[in-house]
N, C-alpha and C positions, 0 to 999 in steps of 0.2 A: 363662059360660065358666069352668072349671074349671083351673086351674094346670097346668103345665107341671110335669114332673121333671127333671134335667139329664141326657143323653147320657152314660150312661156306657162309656168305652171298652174295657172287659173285654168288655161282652158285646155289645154292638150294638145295645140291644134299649133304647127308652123307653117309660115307661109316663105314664099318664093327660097325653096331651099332648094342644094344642090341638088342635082338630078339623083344621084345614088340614096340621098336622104330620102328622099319621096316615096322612093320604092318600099324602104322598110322604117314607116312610120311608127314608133312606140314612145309609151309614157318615158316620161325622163328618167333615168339613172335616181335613187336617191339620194347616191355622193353628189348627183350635179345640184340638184333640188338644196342639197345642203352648203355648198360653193357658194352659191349665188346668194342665199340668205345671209352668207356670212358678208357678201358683197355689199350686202344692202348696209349692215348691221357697219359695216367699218365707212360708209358714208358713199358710198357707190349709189347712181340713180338707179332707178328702178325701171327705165330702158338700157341699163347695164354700160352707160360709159361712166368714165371717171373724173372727180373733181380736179379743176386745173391746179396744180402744185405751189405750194406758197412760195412767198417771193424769195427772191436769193438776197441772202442778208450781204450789205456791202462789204468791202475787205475790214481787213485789222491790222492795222499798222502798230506792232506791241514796240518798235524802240524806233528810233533815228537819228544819228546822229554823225558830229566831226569832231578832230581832233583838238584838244583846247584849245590852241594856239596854231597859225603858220608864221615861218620869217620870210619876209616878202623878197627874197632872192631868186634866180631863175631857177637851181635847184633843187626848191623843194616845191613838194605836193604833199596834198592832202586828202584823206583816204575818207570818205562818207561808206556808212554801213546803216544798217537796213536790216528789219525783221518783220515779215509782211504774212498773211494766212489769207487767202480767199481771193487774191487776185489775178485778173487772167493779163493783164497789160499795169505794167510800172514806169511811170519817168519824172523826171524831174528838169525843171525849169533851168534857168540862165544858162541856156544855150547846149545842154546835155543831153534833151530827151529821151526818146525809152529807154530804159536799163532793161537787165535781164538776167544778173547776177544779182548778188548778195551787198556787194559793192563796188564801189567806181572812186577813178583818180580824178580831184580835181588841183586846180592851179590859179587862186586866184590871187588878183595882183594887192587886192584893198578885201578889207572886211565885207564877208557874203553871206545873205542869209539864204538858205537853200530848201526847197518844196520839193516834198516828196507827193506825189500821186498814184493811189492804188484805184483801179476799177474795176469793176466785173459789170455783170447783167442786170445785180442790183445795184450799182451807183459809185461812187469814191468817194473815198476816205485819204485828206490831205495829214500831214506832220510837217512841221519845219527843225529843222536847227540852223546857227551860224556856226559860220567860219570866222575865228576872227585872226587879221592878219596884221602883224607889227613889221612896217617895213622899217629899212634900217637902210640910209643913202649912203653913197661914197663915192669919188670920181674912179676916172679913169683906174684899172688894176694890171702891172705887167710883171712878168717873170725876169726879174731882175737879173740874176744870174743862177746857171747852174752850179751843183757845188762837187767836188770829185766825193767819188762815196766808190768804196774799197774797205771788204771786212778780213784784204790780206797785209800784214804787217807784220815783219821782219824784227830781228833783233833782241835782246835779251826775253828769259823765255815767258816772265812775269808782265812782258808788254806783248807778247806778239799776239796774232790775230788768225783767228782760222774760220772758216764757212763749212762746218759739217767735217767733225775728221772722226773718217769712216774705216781706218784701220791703223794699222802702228805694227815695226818690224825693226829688232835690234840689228844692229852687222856686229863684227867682232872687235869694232873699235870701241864699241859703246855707244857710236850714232845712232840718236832713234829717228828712223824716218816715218811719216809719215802721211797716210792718202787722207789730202786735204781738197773730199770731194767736192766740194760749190768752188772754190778757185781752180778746179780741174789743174793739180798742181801733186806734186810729191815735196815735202817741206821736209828738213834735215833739223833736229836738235842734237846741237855737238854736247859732250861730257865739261865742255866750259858753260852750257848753258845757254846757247846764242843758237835761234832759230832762225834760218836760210832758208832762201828756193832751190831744191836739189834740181827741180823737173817744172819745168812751166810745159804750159802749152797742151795739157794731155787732152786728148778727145772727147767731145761731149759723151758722159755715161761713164767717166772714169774721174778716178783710179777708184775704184772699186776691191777691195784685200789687197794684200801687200805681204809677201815674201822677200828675204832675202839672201841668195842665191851663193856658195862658197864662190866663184866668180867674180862675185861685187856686180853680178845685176839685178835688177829691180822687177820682181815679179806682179802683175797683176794685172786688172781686170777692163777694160773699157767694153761694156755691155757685155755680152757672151762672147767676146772674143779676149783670149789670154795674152799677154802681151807681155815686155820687157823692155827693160829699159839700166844704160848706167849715166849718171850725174853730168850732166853737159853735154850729153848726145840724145840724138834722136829715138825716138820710142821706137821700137820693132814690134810686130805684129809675128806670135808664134802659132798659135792655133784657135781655128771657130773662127766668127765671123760675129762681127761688135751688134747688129741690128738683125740677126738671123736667130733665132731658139732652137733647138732640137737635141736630136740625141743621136750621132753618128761619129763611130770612132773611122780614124785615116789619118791623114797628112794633111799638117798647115791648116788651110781653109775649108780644105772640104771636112773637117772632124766639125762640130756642132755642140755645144752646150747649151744649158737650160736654168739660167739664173743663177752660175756658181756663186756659193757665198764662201769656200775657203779655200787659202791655197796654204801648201809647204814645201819647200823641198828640202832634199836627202845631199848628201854628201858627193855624189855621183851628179848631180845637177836634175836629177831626175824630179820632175813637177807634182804634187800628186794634188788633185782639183776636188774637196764635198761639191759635185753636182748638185745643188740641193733640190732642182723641182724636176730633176731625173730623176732624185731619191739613190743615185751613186756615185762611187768611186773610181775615180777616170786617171790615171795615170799618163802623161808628156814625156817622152824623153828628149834631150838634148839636141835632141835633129827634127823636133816638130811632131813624132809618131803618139795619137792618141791611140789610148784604149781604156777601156771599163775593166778594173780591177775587182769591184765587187757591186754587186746587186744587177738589179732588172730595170733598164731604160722604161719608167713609167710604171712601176710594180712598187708602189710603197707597201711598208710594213715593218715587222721587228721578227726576224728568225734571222740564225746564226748557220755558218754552211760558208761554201765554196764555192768563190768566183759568180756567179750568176743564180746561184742557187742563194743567196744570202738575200737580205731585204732591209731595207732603211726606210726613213720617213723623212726629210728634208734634213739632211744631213748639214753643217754647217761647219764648226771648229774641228781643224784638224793640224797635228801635227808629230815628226818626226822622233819615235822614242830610240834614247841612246840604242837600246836593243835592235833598231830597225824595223821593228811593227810600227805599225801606223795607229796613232788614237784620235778616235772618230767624236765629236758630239753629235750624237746624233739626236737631233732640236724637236723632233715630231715623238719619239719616242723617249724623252727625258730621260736618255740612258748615253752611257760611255760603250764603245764599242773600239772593238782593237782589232785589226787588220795585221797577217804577218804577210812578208816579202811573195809568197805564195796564193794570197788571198782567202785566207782563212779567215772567216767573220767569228768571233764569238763578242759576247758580251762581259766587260769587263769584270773579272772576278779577282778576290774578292771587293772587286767595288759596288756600291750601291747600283742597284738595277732603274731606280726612279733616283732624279735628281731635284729638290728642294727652290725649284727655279719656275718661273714662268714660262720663258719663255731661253731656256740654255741656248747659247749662239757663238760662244769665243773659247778658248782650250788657248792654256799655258800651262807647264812643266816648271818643277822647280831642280834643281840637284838632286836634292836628297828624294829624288819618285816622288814630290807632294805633286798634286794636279788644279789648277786654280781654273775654274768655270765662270766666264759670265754672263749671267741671267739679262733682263733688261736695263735692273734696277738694283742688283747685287751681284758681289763676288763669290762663290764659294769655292771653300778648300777641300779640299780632300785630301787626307795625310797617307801616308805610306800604309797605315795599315786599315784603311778605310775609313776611319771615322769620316765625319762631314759635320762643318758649322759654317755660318755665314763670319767670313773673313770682312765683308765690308759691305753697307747700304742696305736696303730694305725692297722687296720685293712686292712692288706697284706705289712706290711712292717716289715720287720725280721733283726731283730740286737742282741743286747746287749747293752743297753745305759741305764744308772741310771739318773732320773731325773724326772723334774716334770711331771704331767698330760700324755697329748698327745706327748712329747718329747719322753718318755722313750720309750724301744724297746725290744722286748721280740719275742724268737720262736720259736711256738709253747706252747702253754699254755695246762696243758691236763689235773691240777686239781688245787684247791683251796679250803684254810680254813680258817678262822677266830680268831682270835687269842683273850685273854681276853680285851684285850688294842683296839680291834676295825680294828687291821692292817688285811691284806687280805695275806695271805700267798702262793703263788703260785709254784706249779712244772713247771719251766720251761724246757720243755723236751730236745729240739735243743741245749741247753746252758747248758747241765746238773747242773743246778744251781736248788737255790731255792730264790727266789724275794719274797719281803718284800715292800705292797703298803699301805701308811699310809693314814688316813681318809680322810687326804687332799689330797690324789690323789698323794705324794711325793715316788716314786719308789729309792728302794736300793737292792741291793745285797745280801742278809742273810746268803745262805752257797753257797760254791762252788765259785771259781774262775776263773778268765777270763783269765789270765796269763798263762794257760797252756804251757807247753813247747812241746807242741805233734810234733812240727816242728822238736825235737831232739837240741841239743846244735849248736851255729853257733863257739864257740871256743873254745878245747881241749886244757890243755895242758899237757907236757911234760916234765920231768925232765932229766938229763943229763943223768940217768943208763937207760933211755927208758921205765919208768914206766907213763903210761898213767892217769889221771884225770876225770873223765867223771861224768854231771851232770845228773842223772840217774832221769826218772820219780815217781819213788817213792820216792823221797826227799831224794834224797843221793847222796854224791858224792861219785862215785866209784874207785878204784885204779886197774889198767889191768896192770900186768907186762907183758916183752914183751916177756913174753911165754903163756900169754893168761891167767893166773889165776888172777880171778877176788874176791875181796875182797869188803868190806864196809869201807871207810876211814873217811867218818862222816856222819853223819845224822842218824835217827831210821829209816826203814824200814816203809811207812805207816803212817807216821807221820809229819802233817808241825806244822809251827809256824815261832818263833825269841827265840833262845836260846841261846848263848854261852856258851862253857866249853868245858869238853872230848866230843871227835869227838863223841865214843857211844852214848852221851846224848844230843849234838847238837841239834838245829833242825832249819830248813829250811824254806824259804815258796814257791819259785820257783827260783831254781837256774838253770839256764841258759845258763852261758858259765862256764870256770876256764884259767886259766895261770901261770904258774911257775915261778918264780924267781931264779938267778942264787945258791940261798942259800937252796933252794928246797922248802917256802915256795908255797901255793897252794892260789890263789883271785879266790876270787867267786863271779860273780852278781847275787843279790838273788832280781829278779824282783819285786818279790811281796811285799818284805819287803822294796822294794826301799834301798836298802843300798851294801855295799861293805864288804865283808866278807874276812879274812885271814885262815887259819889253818897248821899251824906249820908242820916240816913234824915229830915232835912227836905225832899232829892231835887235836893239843887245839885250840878250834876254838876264833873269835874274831872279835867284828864288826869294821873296821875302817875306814869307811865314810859312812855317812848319820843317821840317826835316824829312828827305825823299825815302820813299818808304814805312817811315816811321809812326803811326795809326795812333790816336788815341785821343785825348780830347782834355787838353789841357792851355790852360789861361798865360801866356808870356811873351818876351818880347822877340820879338823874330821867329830863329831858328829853335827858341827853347817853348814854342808854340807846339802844340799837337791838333789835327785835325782828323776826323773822322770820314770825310767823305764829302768833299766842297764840294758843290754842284751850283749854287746859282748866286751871282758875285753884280753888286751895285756899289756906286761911288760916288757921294754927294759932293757939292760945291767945296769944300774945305776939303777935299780928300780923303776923308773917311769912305772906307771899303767897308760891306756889308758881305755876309758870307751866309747861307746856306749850307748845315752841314750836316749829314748824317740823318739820322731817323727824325729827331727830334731838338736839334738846337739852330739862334741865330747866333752868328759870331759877326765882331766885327775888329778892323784893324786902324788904329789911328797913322797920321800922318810921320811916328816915328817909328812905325811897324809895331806896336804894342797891341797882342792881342786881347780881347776879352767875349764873356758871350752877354749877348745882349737879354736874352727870355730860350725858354725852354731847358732843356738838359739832354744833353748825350745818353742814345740811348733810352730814352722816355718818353715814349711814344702816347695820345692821348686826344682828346678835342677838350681845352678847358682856357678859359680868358681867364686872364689875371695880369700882376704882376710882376714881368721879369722871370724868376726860375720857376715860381707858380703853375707859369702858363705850359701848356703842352703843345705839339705840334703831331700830324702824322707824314712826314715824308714831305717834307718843304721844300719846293725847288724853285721857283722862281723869284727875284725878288726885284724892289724898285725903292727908291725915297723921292721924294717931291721937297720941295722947295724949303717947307718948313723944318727939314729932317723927319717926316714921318715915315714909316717902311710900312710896303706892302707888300705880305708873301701869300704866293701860290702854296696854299697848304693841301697837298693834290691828291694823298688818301681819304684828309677830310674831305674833299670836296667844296674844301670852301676859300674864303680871301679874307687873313685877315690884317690887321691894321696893329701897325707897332708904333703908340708916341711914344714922342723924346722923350719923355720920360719912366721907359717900358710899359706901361700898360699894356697889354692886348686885348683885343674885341676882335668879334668876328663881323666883318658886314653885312648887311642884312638888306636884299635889296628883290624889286621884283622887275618883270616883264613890261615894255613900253615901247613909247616909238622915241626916237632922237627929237631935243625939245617936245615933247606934249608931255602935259600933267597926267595925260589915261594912263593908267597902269592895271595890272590883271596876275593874282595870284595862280599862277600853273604849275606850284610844287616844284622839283629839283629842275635847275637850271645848269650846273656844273656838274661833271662827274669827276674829270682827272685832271684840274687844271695844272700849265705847266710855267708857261710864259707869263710876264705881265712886266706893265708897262705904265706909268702916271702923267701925264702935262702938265700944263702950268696953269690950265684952269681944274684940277683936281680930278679930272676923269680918270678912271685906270681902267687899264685894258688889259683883258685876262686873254689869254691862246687855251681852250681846251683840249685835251691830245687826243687826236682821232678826229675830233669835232669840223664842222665845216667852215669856219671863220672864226675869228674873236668876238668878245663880250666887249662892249663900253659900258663902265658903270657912270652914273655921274655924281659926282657930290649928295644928290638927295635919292638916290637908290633906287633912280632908274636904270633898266640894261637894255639894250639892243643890239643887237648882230652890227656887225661891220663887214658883209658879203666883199669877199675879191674872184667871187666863180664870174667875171664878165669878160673871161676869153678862152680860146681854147689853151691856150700854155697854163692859165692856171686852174682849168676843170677842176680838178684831181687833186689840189695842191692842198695838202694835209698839215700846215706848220703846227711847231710846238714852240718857238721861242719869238720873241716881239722886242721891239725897240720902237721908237719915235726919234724926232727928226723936225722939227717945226709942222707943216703939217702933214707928213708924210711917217705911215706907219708901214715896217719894214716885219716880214714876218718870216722866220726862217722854218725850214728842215733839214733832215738829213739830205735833201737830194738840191735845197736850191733858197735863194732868196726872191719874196715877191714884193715888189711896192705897191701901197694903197695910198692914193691920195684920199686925205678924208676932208676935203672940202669942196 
């Protein structure tokens, strides 16, 4: 078939048109007559093709750029972005070529300036920016020593130490035990106050709730499987299967659970399980025999009824009333529910049908029928004749605060008992603590401590042979020669308190930093005990300022000294000790134990230079003096480092971004966020440890900073310190998990 020509309307007449055209030749359409004029009229020739399309305008490159700064350690990288319209191919030069994203990682080792290229059909369109990169040298970097890290500790109950304690269960001696889930452990607090390892060893996924049993055993949970156990013997396995889910009642192992969150039992030994992601009530007897007491394996809901006919929503808190019914919290439905020996569901009357809680998950009983509930973040009471108010804490606000009523602060509450005196005994899970709330609603602390040092020490010190100090989380201070063998220099292993004597029999209750003295004495701040420790370097320990226990923040000599919260402890040529204490003050102690505070005030918290009480601090923890007696502290809320002369003044330093020796500097905005550690030499440098951060800060005398990278192996990739010392030229940088050395020349 041969082409068509177009209809032209002059004359009438087409030529070589398709065969079917030809046959039925007629004047054009006048819609077509009017098409084409409109053709002509929009710039169409008048043999009817079309004008070639204008050019395609080249791309647009609206931004491009890098990050202010990189530190030229292995690392880190730097992220290039890009905003481009019109382009059909993108790349960029030193060795990157095409992109095809928005952006790309680079790595470079020295200041780069980087091109970007957009092109299309009509042409490219180039942008640059740099990279600029402050390298920061240092030799060789090794993981000096490992350090023991243990958050289980033993012994009085203001020192001990827990990881997640995820239920609590009275006996009738007034032991409370304990499921101290992260140490997979059952821990015992006796009625003298001394907290013990009832149960070591429990199986990954336990203890999980905690009963206890008229027998004297120990009921509870490793994964879906129920289990028991008494104090010095092995665990037994009673029914379900620890890594299995479901929902089948029978014998031992072949019965099934599905994430129980409560157990109780009755007087008969009889177990009775909230199922909770069954949504029932599973009953154990004494020989292993499960079965579903009330509701529908996988049927949540809220109706009242018999055996199977009843319906829950992840039921949780439960326990044994004198009468023999069972009282349910049932956590999905914000309601109490009561179960009698027969399985009769109703909901509890006259108690509240909805409960003033987030998320209700715990059930204690008091004598006199009150019933205490815990939410996530509060207790509520319920008195005998119904009412309901919040007995302790606030509902979605998470702290740690002791105090009355609605003030205190708790998080996560995951169980509760009753004690004979009337107190409400709480696992607080988030705090791994254990909270003590007295009838009147008055919140304290009972075991576990808030002082933890998990942050790692913010000051190491050092002795003149290069023997290292380090305040180790299992209540010890440890001694690292500088070949890396690590000994115990005082403290028990696992053990706090306030003890002095031989360093072996010591004990601690959170020590914190250390500093050495020209005589090789070793000072210790021991936070918890609020005081100031010595230990000889034959290792006889000795308190010499403050009084154990005794909180407060007062000016005198020795023991008539009070301290608020020592945390970071220095010790110049003469023997003066420098202290860190509390929110906002520095203290220091002369060579006849005389205390005084040197700037800030207890308690007054602030960013302000001045002098002496003038000055403010927020949360100062690290500190140093240099030669001439000036002090440098890690002021670590502020975010900044300031500077204490001898003659109190303070100032804050003020310093910018650089390389080691070069005069280039480059303002890039905040440079510290948290710092903790810090450290001075004798040419006036000071080296800050950021917490979290990837290395330390060198500042130097004229207010340059630069990285001091130790990532150049694989022991210390990862290695995150918070506390720093020096050493001639070797800077020693601790954590909770380990010491590393950096040679900085």
């Amino acid at each position: 078939m041969s082409p068509m020509t177009l209809f032209h309307p002059s004359t009438g007449i087409a030529g070589r048109l398709h065969p079917p055209l030809r046959r039925s030749l007629q004047p054009a359409p006048l819609a077509a007559v009017m098409a084409l004029a409109l053709g002509l009229a929009c710039g169409g020739k008048s043999d009817g093709t079309q004008p070639p399309p204008p050019p395609t305008p080249a791309p647009t490159i609206a931004s491009f750029s890098a990050p202010s700064y990189l530190l030229g350690d292995p690392i880190h990288s730097g992220q290039l972005a890009w905003t481009v319209s019109g382009a059909t191919k993108l790349s960029i030069d030193n060795g990157i070529g095409t992109v095809t994203d928005t952006t790309t990682w680079v790595h470079p080792s020295a200041t780069t300036t980087y091109t970007l290229t957009a092109s299309n059909a009509g042409g490219s369109t180039t942008a640059t920016c740099t990279l600029t990169v402050f390298p920061a040298t240092a030799g060789p970097t090794t993981l000096l020593a490992n350090v023991p890290n243990t958050p289980l500790v033993d012994g009085p109950a203001a020192f001990a130490r827990f990881n997640y304690t995820e239920a609590v269960a009275l006996d009738p001696a007034g032991n409370l035990f304990i499921a101290d889930y992260g140490n997979q452990s059952i821990r015992m607090l006796s009625p003298q106050g001394i907290v013990s390892t009832a149960v070591s060893g429990v199986p990954m996924g336990g203890p999980r709730s905690l009963a206890v049993g008229p027998s004297g055993y120990l009921y509870f949970f490793v994964g879906s499987s129920l289990c028991k156990v008494k104090p010095g013997n092995a665990v037994v396995p009673v029914a379900g299967l620890p890594n299995q889910d479901g929902s089948a009642d029978g014998s031992g192992t072949s019965a099934l659970f599905n994430f129980p969150g409560g157990l109780a039992v009755d007087a008969a030994e009889n177990v009775y399980v909230a199922d909770t992601y069954n949504h029932t009530i599973r009953l154990v007897t004494p020989t292993g025999e499960v079965s579903t007491l009330a509701g529908s394996a996988g049927a949540a809901g809220r109706l009242d009824g018999t055996g199977a006919a009843a319906r829950f929503t992840r039921p949780r808190g439960i326990l044994v009333a004198p009468s023999g019914d069972l009282l349910v919290v049932d956590s999905g439905n914000w309601a109490l529910r009561s179960i009698t020996p027969q399985g009769v569901v109703t909901t509890r009357a006259p108690w509240p049908t909805t409960l003033p809680l987030t998320s209700p998950n715990a059930l204690a009983a008091g004598p006199d029928g009150s019933l205490f509930v815990g939410g996530s973040n509060s207790i509520t009471k319920i008195a005998p004749g119904g009412t309901t108010s919040t007995l302790a804490g606030a509902e979605g606000q998470f702290g740690w605060v002791d105090g009355p009523g609605t003030a205190a602060r708790f998080s996560t509450v995951t169980a509760l008992a009753l004690d004979a005196s009337g107190n409400v005994l709480i696992a607080d899970y988030q705090n791994s603590a254990i909270r003590k709330v007295t009838p009147e609603g008055v919140v304290s602390t009972l075991a576990g401590r808030h002082a933890i040092p998990s942050m790692g020490p913010v000051n190491i010190g050092v002795d003149v042979y290069g023997n290292i100090f380090v305040p180790a989380s299992n209540n010890t201070i440890l001694k690292i020669t500088p070949s890396g063998v690590v000994s115990t220099f005082a403290g028990v292993p696992g053990q706090g308190g306030n003890l002095d004597g031989p360093g072996t029999q010591a004990l601690f209750g959170a020590a914190m930093s250390t500093a050495v003295d020209g005589s090789g004495n070793v000072y210790v701040t021991d936070k918890l005990n609020a005081t100031l420790r010595k230990i000889t370097p034959n290792g006889e320990v000795s308190t010499v300022a403050g009084a154990p226990g005794q909180v407060g923040h007062q000016d005198g000599l020795g023991a008539q000294a009070r301290f608020e919260s020592p945390t970071g402890i220095a010790v110049d040529g003469q023997g003066t000790v420098y202290v860190t204490d509390g929110d906002g003050a520095i203290r220091k102690m002369t060579s006849d134990g005389n205390v005084t505070t040197v700037a800030g005030m207890a308690g007054q918290t602030g960013f302000t230079d001045g002098m002496g009480p003038v000055a403010r601090f927020n949360h100062p923890y690290g500190i140093a003096v240099d030669a001439a007696g000036n002090l440098f502290v890690a002021d670590c809320s502020n975010a900044a480092v300031r500077k204490i002369a001898p003659g109190g003044e303070v100032t804050t330093l003020k310093f910018t971004l650089g390389s080691a020796g070069s005069a280039g500097v480059a303002t890039v905005g905040k440079l510290l966020f948290s710092p903790n550690g810090i450290a001075v030499d004798g040419n006036g440098n000071v080296y800050v440890q950021d917490f979290g951060s990837s290395a330390p800060w060198r500042i130097s005398p004229a207010g340059v900073a630069c990285r001091i990278p130790y990532f150049n192996s694989n022991a210390t990739l990862n290695f995150n310190g918070t506390g720093i010392a020096l050493r001639g030229g070797t800077l020693y940088a601790a954590s909770i998990w380990g010491v590393a050395a950096v040679n900085l020349f």
